[in-house]
PDB file of N, CA, C and O in Angstrom:
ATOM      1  N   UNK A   1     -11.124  -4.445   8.955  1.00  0.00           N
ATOM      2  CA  UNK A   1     -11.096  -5.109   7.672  1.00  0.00           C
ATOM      3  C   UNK A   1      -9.642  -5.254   7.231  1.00  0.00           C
ATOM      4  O   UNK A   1      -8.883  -4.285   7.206  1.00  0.00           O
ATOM      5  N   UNK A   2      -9.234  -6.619   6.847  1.00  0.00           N
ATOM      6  CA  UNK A   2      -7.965  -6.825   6.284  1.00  0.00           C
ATOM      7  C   UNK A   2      -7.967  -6.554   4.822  1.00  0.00           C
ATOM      8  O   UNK A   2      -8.905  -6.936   4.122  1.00  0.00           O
ATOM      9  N   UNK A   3      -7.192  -6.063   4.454  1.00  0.00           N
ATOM     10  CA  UNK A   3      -6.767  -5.804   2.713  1.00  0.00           C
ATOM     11  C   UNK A   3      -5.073  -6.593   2.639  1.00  0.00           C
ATOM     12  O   UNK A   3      -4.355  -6.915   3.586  1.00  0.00           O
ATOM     13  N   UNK A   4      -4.884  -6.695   1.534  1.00  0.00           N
ATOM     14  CA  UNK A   4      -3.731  -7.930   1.313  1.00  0.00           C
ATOM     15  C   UNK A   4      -3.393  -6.693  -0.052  1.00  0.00           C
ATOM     16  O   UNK A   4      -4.158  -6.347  -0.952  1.00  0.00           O
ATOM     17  N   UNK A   5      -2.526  -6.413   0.118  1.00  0.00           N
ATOM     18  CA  UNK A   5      -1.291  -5.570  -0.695  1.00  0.00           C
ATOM     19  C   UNK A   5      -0.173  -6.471  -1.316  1.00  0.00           C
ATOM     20  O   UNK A   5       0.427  -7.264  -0.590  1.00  0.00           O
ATOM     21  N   UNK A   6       0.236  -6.315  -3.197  1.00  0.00           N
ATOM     22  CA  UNK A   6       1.324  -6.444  -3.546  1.00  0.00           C
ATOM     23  C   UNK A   6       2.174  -4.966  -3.982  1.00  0.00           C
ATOM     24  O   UNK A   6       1.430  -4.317  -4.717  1.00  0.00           O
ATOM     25  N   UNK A   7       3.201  -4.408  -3.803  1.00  0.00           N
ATOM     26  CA  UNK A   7       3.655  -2.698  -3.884  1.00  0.00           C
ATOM     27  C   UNK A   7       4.446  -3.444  -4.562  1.00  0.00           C
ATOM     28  O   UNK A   7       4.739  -4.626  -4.384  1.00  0.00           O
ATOM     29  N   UNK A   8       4.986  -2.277  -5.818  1.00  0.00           N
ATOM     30  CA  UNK A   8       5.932  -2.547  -6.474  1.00  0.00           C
ATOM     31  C   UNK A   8       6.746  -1.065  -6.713  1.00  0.00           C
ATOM     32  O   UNK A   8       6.619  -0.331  -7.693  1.00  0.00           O
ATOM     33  N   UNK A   9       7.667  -0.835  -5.459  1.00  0.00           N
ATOM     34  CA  UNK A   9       8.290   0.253  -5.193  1.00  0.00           C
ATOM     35  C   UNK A   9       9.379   0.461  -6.685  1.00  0.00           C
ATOM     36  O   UNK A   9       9.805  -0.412  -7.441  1.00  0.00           O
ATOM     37  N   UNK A  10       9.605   2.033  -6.717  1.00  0.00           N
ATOM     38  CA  UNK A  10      10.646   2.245  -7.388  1.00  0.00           C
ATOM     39  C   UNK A  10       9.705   2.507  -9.128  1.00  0.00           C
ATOM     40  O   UNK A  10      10.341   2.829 -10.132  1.00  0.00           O
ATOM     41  N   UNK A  11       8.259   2.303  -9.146  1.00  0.00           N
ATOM     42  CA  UNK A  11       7.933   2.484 -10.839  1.00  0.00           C
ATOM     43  C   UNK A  11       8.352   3.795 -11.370  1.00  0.00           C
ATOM     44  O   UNK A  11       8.891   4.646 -10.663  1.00  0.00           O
ATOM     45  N   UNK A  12       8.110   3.941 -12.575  1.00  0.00           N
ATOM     46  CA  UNK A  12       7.850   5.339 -12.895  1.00  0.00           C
ATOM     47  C   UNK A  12       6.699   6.202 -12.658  1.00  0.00           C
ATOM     48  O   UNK A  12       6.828   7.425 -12.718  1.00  0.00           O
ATOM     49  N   UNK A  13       5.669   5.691 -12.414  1.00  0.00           N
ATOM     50  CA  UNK A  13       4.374   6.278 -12.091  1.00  0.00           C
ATOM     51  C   UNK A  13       3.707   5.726 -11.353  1.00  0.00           C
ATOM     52  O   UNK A  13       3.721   4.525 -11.621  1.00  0.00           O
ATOM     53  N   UNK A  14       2.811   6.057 -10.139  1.00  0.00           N
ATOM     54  CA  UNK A  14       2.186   6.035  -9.126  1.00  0.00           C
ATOM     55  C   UNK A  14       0.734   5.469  -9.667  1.00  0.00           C
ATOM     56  O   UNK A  14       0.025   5.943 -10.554  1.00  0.00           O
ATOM     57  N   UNK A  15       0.544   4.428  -8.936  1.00  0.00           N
ATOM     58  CA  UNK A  15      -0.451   3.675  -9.564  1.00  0.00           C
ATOM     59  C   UNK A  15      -1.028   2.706  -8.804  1.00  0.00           C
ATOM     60  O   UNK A  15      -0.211   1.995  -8.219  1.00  0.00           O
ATOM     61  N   UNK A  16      -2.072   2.473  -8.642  1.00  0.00           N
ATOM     62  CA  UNK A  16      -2.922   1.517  -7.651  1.00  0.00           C
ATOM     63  C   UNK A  16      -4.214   0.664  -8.767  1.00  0.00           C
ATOM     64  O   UNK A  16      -4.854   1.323  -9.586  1.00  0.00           O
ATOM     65  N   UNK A  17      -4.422  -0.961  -8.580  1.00  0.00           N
ATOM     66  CA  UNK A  17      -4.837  -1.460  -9.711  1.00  0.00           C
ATOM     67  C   UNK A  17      -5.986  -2.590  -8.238  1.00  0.00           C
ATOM     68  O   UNK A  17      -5.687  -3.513  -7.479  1.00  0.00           O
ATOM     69  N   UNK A  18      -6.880  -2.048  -8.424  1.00  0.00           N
ATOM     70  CA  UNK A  18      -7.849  -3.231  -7.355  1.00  0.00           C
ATOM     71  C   UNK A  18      -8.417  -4.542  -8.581  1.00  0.00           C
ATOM     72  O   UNK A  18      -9.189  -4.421  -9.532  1.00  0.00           O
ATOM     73  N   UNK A  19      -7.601  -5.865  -8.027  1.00  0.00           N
ATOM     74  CA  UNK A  19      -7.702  -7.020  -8.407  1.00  0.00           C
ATOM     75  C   UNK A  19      -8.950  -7.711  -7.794  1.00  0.00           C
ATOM     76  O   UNK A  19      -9.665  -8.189  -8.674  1.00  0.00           O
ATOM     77  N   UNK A  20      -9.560  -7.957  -6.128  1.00  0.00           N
ATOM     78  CA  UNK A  20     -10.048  -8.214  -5.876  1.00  0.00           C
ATOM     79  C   UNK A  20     -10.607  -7.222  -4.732  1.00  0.00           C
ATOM     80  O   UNK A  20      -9.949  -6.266  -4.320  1.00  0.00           O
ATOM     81  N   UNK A  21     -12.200  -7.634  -4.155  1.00  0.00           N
ATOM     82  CA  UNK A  21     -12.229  -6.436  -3.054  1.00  0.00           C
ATOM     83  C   UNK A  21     -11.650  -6.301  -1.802  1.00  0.00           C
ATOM     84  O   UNK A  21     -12.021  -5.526  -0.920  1.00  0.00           O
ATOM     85  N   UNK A  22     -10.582  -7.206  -1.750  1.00  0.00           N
ATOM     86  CA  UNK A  22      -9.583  -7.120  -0.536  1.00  0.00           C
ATOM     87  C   UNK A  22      -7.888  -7.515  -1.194  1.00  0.00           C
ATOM     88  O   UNK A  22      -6.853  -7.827  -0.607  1.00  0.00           O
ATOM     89  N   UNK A  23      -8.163  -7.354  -2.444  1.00  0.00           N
ATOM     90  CA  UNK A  23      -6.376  -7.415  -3.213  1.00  0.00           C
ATOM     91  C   UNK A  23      -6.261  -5.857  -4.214  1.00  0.00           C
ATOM     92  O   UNK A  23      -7.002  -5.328  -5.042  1.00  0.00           O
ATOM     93  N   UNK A  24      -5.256  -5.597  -3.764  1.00  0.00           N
ATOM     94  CA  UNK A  24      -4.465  -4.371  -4.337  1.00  0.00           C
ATOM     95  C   UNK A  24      -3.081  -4.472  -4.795  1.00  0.00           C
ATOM     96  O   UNK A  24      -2.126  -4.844  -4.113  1.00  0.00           O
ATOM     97  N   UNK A  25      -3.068  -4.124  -5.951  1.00  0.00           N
ATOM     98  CA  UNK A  25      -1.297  -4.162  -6.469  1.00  0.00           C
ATOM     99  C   UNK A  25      -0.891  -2.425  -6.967  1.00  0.00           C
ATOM    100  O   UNK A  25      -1.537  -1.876  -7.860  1.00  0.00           O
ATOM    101  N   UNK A  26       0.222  -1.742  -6.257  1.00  0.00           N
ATOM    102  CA  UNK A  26       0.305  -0.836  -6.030  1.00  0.00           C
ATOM    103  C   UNK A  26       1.607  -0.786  -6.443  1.00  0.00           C
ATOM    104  O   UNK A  26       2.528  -1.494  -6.034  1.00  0.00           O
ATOM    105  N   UNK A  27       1.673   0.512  -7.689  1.00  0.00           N
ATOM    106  CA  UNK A  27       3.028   1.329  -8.226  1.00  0.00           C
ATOM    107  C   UNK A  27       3.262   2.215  -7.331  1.00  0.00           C
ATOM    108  O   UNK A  27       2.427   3.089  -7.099  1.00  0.00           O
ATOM    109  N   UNK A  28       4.415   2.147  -6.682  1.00  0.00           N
ATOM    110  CA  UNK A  28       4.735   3.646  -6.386  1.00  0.00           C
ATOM    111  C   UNK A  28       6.499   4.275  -6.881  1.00  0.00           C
ATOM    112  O   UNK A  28       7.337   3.631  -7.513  1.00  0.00           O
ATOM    113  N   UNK A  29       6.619   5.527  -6.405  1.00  0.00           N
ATOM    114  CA  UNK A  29       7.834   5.521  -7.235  1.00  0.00           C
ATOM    115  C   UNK A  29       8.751   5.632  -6.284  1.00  0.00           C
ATOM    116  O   UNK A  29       9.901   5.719  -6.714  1.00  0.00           O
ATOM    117  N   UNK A  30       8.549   5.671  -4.494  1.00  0.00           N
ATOM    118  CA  UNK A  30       9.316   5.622  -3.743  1.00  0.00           C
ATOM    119  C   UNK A  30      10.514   4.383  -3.820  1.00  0.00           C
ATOM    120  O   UNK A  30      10.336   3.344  -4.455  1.00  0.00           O
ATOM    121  N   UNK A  31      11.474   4.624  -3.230  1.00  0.00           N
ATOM    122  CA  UNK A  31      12.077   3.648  -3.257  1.00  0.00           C
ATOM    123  C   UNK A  31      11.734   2.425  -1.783  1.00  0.00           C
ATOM    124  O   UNK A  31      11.307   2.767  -0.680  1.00  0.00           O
ATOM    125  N   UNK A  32      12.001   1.326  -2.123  1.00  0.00           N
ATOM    126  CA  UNK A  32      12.574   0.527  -0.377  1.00  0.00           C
ATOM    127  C   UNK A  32      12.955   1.038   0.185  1.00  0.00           C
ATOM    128  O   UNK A  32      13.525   0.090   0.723  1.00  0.00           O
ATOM    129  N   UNK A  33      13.426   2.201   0.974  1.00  0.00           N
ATOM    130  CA  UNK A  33      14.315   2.476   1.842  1.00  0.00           C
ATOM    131  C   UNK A  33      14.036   3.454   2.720  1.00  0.00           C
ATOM    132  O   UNK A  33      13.641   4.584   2.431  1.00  0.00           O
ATOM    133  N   UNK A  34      14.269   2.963   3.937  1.00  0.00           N
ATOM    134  CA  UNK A  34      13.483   3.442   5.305  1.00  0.00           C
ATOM    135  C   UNK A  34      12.401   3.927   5.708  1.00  0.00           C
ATOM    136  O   UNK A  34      12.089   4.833   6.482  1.00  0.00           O
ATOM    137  N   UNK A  35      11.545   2.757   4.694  1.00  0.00           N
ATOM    138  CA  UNK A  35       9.766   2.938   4.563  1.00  0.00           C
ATOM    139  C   UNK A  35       9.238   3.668   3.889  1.00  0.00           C
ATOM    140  O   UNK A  35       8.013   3.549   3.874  1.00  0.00           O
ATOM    141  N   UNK A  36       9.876   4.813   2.972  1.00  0.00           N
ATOM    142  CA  UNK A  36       9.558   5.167   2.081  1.00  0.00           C
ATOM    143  C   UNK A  36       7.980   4.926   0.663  1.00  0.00           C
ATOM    144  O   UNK A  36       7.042   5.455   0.066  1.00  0.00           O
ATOM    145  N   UNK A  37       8.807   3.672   0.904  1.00  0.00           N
ATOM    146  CA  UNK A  37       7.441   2.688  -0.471  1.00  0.00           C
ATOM    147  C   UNK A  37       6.501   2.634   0.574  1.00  0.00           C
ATOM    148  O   UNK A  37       5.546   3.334   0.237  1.00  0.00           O
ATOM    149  N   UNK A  38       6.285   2.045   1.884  1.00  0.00           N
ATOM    150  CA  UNK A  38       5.042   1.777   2.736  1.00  0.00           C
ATOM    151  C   UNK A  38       4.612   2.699   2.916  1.00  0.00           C
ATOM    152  O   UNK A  38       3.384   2.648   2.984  1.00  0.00           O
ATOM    153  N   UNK A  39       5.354   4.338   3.144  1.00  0.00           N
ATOM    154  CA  UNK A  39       4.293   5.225   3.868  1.00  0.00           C
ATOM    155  C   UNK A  39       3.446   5.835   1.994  1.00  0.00           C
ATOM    156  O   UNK A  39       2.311   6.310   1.941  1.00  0.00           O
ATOM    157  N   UNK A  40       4.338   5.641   0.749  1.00  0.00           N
ATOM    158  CA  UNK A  40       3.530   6.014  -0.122  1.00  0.00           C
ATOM    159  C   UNK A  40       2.772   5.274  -0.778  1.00  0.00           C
ATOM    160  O   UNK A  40       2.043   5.658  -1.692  1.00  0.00           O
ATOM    161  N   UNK A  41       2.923   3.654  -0.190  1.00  0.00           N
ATOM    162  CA  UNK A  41       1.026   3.012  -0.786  1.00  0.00           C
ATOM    163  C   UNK A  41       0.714   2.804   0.317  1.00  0.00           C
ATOM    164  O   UNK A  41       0.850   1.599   0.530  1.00  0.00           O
ATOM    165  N   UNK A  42       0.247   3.484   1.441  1.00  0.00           N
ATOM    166  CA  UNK A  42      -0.538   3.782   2.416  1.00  0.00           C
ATOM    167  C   UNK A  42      -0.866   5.110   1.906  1.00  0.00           C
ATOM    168  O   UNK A  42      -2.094   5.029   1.922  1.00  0.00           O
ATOM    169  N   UNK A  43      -0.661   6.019   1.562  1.00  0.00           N
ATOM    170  CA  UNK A  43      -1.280   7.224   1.056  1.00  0.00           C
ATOM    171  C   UNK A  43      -2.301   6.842  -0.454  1.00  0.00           C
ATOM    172  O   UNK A  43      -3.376   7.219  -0.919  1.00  0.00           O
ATOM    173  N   UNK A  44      -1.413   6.056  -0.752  1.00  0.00           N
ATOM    174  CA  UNK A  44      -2.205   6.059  -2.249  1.00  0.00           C
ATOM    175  C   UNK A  44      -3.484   5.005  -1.506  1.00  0.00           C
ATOM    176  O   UNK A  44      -4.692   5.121  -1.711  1.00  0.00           O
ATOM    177  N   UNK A  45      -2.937   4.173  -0.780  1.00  0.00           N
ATOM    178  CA  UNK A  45      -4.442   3.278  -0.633  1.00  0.00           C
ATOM    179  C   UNK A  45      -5.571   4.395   0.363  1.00  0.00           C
ATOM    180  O   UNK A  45      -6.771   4.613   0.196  1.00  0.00           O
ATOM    181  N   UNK A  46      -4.773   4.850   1.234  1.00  0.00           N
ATOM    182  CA  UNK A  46      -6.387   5.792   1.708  1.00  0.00           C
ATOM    183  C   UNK A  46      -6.777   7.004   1.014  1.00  0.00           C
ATOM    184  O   UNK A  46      -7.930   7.419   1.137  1.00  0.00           O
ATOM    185  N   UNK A  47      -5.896   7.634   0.269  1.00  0.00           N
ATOM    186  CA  UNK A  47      -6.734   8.124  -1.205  1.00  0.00           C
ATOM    187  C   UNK A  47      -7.987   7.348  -1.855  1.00  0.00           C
ATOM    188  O   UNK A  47      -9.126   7.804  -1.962  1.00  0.00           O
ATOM    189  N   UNK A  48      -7.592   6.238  -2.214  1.00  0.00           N
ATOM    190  CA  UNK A  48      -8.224   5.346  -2.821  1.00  0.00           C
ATOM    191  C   UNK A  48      -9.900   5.043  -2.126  1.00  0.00           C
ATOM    192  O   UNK A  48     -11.000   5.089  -2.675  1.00  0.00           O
ATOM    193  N   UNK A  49      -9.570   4.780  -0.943  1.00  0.00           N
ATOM    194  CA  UNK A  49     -10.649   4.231  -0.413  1.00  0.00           C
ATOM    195  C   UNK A  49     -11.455   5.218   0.487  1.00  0.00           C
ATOM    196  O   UNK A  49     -12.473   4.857   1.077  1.00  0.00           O
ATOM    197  N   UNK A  50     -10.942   6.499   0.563  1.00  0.00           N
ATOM    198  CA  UNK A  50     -11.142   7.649   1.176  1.00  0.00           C
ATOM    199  C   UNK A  50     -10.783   7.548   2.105  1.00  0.00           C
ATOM    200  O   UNK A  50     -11.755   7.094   2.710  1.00  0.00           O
ATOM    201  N   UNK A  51      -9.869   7.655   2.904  1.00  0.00           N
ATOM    202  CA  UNK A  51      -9.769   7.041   4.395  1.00  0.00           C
ATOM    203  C   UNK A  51      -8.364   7.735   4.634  1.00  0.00           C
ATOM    204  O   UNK A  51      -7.503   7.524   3.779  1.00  0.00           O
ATOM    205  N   UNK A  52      -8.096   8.427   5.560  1.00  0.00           N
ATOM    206  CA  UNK A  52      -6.615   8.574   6.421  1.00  0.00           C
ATOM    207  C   UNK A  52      -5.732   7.994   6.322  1.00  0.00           C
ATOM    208  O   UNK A  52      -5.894   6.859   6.772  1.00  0.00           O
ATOM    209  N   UNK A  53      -4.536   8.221   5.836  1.00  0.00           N
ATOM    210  CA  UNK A  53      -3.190   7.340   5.514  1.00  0.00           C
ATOM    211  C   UNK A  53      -2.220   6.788   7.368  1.00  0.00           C
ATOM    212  O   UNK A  53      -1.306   6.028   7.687  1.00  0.00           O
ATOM    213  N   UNK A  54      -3.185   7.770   8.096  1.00  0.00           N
ATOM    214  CA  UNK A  54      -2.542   7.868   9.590  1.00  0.00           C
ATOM    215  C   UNK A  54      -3.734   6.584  10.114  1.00  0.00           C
ATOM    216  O   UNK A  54      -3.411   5.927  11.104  1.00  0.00           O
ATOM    217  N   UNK A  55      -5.106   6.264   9.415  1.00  0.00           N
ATOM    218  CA  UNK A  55      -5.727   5.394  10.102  1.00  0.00           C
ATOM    219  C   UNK A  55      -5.341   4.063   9.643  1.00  0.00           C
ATOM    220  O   UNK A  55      -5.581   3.207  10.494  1.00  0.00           O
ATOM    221  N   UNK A  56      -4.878   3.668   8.691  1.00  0.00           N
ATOM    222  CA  UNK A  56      -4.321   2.496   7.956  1.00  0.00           C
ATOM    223  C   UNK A  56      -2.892   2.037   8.696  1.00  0.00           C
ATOM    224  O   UNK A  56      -1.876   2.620   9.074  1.00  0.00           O
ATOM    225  N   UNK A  57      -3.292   0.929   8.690  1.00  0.00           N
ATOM    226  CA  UNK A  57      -1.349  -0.209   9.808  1.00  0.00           C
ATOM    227  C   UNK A  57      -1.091  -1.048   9.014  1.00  0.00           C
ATOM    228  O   UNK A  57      -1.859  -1.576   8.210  1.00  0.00           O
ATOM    229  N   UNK A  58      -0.068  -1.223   9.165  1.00  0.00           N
ATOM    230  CA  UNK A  58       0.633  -2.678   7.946  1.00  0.00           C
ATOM    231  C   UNK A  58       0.726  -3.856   9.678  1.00  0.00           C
ATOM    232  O   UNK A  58       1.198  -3.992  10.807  1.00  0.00           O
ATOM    233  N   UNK A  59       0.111  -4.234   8.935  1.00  0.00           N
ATOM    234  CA  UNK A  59      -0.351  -5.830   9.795  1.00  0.00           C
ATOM    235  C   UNK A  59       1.124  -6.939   9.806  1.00  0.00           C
ATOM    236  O   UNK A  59       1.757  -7.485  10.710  1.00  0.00           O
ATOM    237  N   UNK A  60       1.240  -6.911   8.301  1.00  0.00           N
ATOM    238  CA  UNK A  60       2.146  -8.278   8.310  1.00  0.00           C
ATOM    239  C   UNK A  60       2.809  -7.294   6.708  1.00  0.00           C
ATOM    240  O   UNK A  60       2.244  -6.553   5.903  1.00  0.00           O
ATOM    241  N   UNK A  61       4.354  -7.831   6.863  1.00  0.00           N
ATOM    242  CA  UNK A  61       4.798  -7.941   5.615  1.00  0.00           C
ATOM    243  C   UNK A  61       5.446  -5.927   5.671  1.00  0.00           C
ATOM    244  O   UNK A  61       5.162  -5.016   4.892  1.00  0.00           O
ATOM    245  N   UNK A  62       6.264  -5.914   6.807  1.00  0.00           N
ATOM    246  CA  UNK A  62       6.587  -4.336   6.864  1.00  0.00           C
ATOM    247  C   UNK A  62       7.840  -4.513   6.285  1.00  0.00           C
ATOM    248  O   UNK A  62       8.338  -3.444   6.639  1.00  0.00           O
ATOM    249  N   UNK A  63       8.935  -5.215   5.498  1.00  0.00           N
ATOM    250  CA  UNK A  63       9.953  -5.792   5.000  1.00  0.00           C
ATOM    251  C   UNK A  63       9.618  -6.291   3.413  1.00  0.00           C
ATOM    252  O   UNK A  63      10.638  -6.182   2.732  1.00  0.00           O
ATOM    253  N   UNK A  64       8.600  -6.749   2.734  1.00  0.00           N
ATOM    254  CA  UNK A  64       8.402  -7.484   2.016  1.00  0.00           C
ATOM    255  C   UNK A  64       7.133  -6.776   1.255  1.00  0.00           C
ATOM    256  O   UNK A  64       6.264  -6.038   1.719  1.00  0.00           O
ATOM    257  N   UNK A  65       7.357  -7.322  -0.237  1.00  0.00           N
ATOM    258  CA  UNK A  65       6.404  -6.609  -1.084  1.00  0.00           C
ATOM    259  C   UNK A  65       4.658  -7.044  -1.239  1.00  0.00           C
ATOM    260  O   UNK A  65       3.744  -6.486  -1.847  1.00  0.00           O
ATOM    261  N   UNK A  66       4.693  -8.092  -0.528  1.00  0.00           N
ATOM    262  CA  UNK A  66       3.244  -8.488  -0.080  1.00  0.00           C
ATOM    263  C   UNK A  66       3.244  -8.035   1.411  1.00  0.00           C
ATOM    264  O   UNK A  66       4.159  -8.283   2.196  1.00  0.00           O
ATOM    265  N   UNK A  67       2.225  -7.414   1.677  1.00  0.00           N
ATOM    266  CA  UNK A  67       1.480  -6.985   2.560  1.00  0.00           C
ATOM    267  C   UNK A  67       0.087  -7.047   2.946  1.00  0.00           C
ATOM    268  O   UNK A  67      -0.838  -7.249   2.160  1.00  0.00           O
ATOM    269  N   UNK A  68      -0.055  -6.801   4.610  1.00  0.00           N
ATOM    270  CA  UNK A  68      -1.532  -6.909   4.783  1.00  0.00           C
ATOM    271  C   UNK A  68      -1.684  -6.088   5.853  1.00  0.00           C
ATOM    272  O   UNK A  68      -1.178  -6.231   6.966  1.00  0.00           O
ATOM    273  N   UNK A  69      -2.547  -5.042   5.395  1.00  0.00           N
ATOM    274  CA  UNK A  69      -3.184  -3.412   5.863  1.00  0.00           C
ATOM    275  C   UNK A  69      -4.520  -3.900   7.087  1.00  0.00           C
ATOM    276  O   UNK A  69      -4.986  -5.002   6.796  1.00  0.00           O
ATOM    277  N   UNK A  70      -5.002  -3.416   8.038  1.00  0.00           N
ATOM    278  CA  UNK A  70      -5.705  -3.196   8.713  1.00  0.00           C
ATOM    279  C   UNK A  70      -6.406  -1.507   8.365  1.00  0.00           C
ATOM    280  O   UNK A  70      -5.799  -0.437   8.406  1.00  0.00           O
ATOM    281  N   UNK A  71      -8.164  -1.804   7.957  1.00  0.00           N
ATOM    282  CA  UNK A  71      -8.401  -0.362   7.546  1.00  0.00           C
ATOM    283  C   UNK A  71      -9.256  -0.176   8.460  1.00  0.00           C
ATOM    284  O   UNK A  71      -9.783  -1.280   8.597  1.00  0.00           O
ATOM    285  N   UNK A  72      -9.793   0.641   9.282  1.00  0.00           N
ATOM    286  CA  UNK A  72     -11.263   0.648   9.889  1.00  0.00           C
ATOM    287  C   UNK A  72     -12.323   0.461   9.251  1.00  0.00           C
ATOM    288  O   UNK A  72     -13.407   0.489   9.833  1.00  0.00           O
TER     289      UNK A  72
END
């Protein structure tokens, strides 16, 4: 299953907001830098959905604040 991610690294508070059932817009407070923000809304999204932060892949968009996750 594809999910389509917008992260908005660097907030003050950690936060995940489901827009649609395959769109997610995600606070985190990591910064950009050396994956930091990806590996912490990959945690927050398999929190979310119950699921392993190690079973979740960034598909497209490993550079850029839109993204798209592969979940089992």
């Amino acid at each position: 299953m594809l999910i389509k991610l917008r992260v908005h690294p660097g907030a003050k508070t950690e936060e995940i907001r489901r827009k649609a059932p395959d769109l997610f817009e995600i606070f985190v407070r990591a910064p950009a830098e050396e994956g930091r923000a990806n590996a912490a809304c990959l945690r927050l999204l398999g929190r979310e959905l119950g699921i392993q932060p190690g079973r979740i892949r960034i598909v497209k968009g490993g550079k850029s604040p839109s993204k798209i996750v592969e979940v089992p």
